[in-house]
VODO-603050 format. One line per 3 residues: number of its first residue (from 1); for each residue x, y, z of N, C-alpha, C. Coordinates in steps of 0.05 Angstrom, whole numbers. Layout:
<nodes>
NUM = X,Y,Z,X,Y,Z,X,Y,Z; ...
</nodes>
This chain:
<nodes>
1 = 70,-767,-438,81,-777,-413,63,-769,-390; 56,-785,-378,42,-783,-348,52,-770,-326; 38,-744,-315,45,-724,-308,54,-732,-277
4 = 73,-723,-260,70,-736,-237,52,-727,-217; 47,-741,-199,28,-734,-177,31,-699,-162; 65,-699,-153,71,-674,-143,64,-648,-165
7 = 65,-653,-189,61,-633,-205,33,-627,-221; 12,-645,-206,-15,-630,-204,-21,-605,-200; -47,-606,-209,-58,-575,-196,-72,-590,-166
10 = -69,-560,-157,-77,-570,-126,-104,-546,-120; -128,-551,-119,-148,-533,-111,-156,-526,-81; -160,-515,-72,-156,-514,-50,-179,-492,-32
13 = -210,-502,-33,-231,-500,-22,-237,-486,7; -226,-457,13,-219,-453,44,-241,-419,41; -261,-429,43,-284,-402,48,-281,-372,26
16 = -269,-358,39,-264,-335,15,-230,-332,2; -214,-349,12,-189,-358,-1,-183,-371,-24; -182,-349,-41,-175,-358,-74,-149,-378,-73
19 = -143,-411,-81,-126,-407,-97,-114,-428,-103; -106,-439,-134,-101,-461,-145,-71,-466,-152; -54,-489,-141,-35,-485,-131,-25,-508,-160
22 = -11,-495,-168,11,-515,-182,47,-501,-189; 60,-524,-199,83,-525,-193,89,-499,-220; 75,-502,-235,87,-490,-265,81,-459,-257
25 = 70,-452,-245,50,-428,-238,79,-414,-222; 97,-420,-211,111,-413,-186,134,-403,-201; 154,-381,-205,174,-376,-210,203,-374,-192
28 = 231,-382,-203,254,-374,-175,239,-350,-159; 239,-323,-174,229,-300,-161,206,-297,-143; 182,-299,-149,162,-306,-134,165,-330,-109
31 = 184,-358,-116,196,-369,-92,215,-349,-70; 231,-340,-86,257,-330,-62,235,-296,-48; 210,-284,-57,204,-264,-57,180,-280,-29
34 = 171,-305,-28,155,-320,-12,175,-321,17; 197,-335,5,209,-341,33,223,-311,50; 228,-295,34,236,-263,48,210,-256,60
37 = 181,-261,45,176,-252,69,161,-262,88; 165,-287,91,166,-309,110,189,-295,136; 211,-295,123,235,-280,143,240,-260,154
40 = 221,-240,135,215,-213,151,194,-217,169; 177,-223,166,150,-229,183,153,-243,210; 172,-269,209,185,-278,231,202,-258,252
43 = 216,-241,239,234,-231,242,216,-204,267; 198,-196,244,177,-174,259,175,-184,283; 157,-211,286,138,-219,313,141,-208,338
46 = 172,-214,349,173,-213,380,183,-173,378; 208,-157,367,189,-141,365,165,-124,373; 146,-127,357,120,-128,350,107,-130,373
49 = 111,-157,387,88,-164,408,108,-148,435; 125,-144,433,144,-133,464,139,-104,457; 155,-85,445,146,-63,446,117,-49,444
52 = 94,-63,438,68,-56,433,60,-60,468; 68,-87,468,69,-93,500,65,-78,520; 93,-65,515,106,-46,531,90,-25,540
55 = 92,-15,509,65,16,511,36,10,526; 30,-15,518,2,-20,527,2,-27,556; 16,-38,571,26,-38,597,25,-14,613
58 = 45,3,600,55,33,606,34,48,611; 16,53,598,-5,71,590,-34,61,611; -28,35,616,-47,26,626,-45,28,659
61 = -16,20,670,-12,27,693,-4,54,699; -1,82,676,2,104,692,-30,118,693; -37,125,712,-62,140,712,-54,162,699
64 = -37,182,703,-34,207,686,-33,207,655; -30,175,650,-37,181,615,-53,176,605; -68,160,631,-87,151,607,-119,170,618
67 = -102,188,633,-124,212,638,-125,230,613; -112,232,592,-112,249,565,-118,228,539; -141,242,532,-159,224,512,-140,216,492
70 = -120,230,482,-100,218,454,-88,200,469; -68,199,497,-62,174,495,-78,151,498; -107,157,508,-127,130,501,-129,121,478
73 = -129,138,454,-123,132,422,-103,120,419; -78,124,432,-58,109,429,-56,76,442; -69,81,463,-71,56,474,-90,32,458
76 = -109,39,443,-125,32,424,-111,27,400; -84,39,394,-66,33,365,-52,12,379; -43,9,399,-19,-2,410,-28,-36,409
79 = -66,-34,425,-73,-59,433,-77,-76,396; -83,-50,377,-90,-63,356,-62,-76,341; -39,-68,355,-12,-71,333,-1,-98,355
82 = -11,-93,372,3,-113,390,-20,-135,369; -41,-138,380,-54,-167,364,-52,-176,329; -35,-160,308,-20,-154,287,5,-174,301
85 = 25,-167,316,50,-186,320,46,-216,336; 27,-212,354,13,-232,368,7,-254,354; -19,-248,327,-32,-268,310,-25,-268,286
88 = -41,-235,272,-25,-237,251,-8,-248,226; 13,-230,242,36,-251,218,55,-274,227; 48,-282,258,51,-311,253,40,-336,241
91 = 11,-326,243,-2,-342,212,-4,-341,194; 8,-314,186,15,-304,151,37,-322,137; 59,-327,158,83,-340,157,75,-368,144
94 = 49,-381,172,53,-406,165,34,-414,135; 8,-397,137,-5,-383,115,14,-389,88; 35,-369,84,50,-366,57,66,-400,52
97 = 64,-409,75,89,-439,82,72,-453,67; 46,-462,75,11,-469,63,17,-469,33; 11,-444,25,12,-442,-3,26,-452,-26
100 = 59,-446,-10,78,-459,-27,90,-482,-16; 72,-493,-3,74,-525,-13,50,-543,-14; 36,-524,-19,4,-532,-32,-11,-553,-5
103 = -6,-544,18,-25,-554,37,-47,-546,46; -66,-556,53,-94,-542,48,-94,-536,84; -81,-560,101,-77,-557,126,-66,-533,141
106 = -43,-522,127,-25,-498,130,-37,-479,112; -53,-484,93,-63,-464,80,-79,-446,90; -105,-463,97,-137,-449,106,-139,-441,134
109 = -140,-452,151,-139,-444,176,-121,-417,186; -97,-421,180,-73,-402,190,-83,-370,168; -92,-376,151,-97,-358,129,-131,-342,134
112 = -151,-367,145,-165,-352,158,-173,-332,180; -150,-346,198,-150,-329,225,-133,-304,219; -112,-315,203,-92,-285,189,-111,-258,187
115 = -130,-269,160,-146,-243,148,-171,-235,163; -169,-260,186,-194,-238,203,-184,-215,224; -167,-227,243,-150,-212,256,-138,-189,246
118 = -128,-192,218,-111,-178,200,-133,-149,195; -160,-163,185,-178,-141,179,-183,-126,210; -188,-138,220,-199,-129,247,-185,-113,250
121 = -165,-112,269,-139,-94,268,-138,-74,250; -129,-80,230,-134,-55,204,-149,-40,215; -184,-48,217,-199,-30,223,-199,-12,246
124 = -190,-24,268,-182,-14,294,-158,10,286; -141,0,270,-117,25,277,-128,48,255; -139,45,234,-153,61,215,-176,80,230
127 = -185,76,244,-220,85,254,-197,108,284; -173,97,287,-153,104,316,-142,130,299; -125,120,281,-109,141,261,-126,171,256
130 = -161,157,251,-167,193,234,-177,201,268; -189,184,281,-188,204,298,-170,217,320; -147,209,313,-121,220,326,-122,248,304
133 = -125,238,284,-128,265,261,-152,286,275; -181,278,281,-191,291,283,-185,310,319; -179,296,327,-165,308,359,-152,331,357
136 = -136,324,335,-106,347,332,-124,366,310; -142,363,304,-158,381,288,-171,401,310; -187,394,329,-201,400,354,-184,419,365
139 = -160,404,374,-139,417,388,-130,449,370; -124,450,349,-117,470,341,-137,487,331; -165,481,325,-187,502,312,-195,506,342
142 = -203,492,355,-225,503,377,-208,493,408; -182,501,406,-154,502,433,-172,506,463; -194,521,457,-206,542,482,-225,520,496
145 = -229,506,473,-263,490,476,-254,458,483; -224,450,474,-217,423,472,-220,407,496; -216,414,515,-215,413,541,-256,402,552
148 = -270,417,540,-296,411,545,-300,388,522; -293,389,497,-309,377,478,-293,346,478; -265,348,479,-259,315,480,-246,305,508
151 = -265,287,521,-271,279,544,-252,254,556; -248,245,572,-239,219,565,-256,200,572; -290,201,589,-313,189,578,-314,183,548
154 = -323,205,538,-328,206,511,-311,189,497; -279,188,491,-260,170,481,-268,150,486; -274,140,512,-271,113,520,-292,99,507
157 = -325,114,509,-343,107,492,-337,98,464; -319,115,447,-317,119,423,-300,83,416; -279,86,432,-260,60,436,-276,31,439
160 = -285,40,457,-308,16,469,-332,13,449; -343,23,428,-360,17,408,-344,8,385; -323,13,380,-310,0,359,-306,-25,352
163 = -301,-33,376,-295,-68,379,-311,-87,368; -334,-83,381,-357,-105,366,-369,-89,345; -372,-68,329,-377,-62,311,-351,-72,278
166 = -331,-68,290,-307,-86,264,-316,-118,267; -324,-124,297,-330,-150,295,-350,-175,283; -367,-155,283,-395,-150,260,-374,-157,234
169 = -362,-138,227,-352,-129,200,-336,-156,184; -320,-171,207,-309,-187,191,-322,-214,195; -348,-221,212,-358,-244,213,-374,-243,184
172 = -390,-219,180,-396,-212,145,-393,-235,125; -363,-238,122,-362,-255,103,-357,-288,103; -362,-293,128,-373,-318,136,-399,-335,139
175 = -416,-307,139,-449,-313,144,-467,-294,125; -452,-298,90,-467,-292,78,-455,-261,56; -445,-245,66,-430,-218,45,-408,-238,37
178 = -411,-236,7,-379,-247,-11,-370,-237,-4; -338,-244,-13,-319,-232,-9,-310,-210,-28; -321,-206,-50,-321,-180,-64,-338,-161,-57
181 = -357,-166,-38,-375,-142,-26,-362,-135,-4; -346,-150,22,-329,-149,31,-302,-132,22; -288,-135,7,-263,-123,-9,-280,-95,-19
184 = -299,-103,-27,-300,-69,-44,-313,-52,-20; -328,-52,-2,-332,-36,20,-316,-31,36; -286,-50,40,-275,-46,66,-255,-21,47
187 = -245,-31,30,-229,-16,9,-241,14,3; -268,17,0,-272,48,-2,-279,58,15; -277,45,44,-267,54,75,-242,68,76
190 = -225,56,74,-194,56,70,-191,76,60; -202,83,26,-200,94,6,-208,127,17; -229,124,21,-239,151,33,-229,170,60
193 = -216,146,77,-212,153,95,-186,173,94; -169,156,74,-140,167,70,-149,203,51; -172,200,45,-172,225,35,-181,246,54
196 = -199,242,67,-209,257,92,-187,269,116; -165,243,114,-144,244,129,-127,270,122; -128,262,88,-113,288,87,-120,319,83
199 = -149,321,81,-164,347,75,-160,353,109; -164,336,132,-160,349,163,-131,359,160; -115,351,150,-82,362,150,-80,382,137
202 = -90,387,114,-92,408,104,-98,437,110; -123,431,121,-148,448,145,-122,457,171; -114,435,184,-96,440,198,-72,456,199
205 = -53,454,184,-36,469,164,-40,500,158; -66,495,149,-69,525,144,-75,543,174; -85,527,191,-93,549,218,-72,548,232
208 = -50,533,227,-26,530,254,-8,556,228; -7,561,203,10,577,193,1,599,195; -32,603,198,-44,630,210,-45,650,232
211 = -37,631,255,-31,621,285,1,634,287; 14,619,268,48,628,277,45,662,266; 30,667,252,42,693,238,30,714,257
214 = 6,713,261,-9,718,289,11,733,309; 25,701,314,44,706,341,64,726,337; 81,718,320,107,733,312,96,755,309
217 = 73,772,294,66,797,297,65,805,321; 49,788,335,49,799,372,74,801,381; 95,788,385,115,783,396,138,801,387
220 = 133,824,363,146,848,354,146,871,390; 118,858,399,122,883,424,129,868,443; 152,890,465,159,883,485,157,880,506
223 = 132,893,507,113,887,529,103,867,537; 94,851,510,78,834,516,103,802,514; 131,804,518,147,789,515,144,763,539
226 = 136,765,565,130,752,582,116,735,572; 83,743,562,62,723,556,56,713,539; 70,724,521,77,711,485,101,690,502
229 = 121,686,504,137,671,514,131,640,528; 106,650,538,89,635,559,67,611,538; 56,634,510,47,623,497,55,601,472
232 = 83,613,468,103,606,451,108,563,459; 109,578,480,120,548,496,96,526,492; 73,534,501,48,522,496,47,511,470
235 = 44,528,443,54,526,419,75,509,416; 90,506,424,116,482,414,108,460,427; 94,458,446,82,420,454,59,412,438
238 = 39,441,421,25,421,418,32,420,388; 51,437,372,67,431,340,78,406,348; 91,397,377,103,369,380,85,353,380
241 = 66,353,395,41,330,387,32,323,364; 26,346,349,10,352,327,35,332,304; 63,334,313,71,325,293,87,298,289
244 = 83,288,316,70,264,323,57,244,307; 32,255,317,9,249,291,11,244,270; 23,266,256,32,276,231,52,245,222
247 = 64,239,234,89,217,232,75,195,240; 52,183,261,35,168,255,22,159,224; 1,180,221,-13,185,196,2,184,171
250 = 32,189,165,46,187,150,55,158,139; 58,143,164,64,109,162,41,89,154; 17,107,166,-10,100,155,-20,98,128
253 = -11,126,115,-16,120,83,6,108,70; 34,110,83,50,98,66,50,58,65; 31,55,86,25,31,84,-1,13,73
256 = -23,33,70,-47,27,73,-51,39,34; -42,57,25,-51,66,5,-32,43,-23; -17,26,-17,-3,-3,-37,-22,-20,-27
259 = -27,-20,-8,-41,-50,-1,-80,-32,-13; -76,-20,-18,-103,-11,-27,-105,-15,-56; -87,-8,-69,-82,-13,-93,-83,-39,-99
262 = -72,-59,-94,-65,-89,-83,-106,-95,-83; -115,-88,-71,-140,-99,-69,-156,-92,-91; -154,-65,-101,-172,-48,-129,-162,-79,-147
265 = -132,-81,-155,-119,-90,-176,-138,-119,-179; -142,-137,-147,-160,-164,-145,-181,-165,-152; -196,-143,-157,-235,-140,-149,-235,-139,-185
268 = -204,-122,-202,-210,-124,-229,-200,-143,-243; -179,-166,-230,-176,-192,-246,-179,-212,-227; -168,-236,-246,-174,-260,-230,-151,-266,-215
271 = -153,-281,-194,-127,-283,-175,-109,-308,-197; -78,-293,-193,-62,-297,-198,-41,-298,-183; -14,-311,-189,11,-307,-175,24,-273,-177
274 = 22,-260,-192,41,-234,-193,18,-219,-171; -14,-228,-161,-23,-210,-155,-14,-222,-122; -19,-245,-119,-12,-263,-91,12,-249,-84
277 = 25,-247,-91,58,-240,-84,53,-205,-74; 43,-198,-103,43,-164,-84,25,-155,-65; 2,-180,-46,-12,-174,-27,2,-179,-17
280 = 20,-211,-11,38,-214,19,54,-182,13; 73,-175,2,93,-156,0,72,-135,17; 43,-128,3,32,-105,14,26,-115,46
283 = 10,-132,48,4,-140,74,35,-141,104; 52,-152,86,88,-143,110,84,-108,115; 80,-95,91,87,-70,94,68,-59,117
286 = 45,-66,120,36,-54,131,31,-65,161; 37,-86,169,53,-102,189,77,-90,195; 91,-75,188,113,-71,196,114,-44,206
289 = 83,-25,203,71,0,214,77,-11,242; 59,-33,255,61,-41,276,88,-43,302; 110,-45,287,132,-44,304,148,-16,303
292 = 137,-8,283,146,24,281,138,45,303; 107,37,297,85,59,309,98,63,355; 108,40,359,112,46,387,139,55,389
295 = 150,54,365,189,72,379,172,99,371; 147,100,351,146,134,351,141,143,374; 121,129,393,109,136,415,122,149,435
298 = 151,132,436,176,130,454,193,159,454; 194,155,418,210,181,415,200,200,417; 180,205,410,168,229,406,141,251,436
301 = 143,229,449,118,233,467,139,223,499; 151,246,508,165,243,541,155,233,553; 120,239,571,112,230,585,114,195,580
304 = 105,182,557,108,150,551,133,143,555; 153,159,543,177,150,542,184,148,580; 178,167,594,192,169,626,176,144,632
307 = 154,141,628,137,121,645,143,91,633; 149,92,613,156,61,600,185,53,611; 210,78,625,239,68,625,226,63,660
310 = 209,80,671,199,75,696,194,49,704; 181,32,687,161,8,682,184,-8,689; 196,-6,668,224,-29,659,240,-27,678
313 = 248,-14,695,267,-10,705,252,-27,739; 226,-12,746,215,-27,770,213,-60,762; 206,-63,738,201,-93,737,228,-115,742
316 = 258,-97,726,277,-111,740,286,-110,764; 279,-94,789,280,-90,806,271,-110,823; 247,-109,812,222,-139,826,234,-160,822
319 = 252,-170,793,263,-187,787,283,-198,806; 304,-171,806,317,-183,822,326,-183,856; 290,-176,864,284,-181,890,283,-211,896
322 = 261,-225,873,253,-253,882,271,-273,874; 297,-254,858,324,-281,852,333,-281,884; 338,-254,899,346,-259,919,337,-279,947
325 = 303,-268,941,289,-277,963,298,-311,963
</nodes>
């Protein structure tokens, strides 16, 4: 019997985008596991692009924050999570729509701009993440010296070289690096990084538990109860910063280290549907760092939080000056 037209294979020719689309290939599961996260991803966007917004706004119009080099790191996660809900995974959405219904129109384009932005980003909040790691490293080995050694020149430099250097990175596989030279370098970026990430926490850990025991020995005398008191206090903003971070960096591997796996698993077979399915699943997960990362900001960090209810609050004000006017 002559096969029908709809139930061809469908090939689908889009630069470094694996992938041959037919009907037999597709299961209920892998369908209803497409459209969830079609719905989560939708669901993320606005979200995503308002609270990142927000921060990036915030940070940008208070001079006092963005006079301290970590919240310039932050403002550098924020701009990268905001362009994550912005682009992103509204073309992931229409991207996955592409696939499963084998359009090459909805396929390639929305799927291209996805995984450039997608990478880009990545790289931006990854290259943000260790050195938020390495800051809070600074801050607690060399407390005396932090003040001279991280600048907010210096940050800005650091911020401001990144940009067109990822940008380099992902034109790569358009003008010549395959896409498995591509995948396996960005991947033992990733790979390495998450380990380095954790040897600074470690390093860290051990001098802030060396540090408390330190204190509490000092703080046996009563004499010195005033300026231990004084120091104590100091000590609890920057264990609050520090753990901050800590809750950053944490969302970071818990998102980045499946979707890493997800990439090892592609470089050693051929693309398939069970592998397609667990990149979108990995790729949401770590999209969904993005709308997390600014309630941490909120919760955890006063100064953002006073200046962001500050923000909101003048802007409806303005609002509803010019309903009046």
């Amino acid at each position: 019997m002559k096969e029908n037209s709809s139930e061809r294979s469908v090939q689908i020719d889009c630069f470094f985008l694996d992938f041959t689309g037919h009907p037999t290939h597709s299961t209920k599961f892998s369908d209803a596991i497409m459209i969830l996260l079609c719905v989560v991803n939708s669901i993320l966007v606005l979200p995503t692009i308002l609270l990142n917004g927000l921060v990036v706004v915030t940070i940008w119009k208070t001079p006092s924050l963005y006079s301290a080099p970590s919240n310039l790191l932050l403002l550098c996660l924020a701009c990268a999570d905001f362009m994550n809900g912005l682009i992103s995974e509204p073309f992931l959405v229409v991207h996955i729509i592409g696939e499963a219904t084998r359009d090459a129109g909805l396929f390639c384009a929305p799927g291209l701009i996805m995984e450039s932005v997608a990478w880009f980003a990545s790289a931006i909040s990854g290259t943000t993440v260790l050195a938020l790691s390495v800051d809070r490293f600074i801050a607690v080995y060399m407390h005396l010296r932090y003040n001279e050694i991280v600048t907010v020149r210096r940050t800005t430099i650091f911020i401001a070289a990144m940009w067109p250097l990822f940008t380099v990175n992902i034109f790569a596989r358009f003008i010549g690096m395959t896409n498995r030279q591509f995948v396996t370098a960005n991947v033992t970026v990733i790979l390495v990084s998450l380990v380095v990430i954790m040897l600074i926490y470690y390093k860290i850990f051990k001098i802030v538990s060396y540090h408390r025991v330190q204190i509490q020995a000092q703080v046996i005398s009563a004499s010195q109860s005033v300026s231990e008191s004084t120091k104590t206090i100091h000590d609890l903003k920057a264990r609050k910063s520090l753990l901050t971070v800590v809750y950053i960096v944490g969302l970071f591997w818990l998102g980045y280290l499946p979707f890493s796996c997800v990439l090892v698993s592609q470089l050693m077979v051929a693309p398939n549907l069970p592998l397609r399915t667990a990149y979108g699943i990995a790729a949401t997960v770590v999209f969904s760092n993005s709308v997390v990362n600014p309630g941490l900001y909120c919760w955890r960090i006063g100064e953002i939080r006073a200046a962001l209810l500050k923000y909101v609050r003048k802007s409806r004000v303005e609002q509803v000056r010019e309903r009046t006017l």
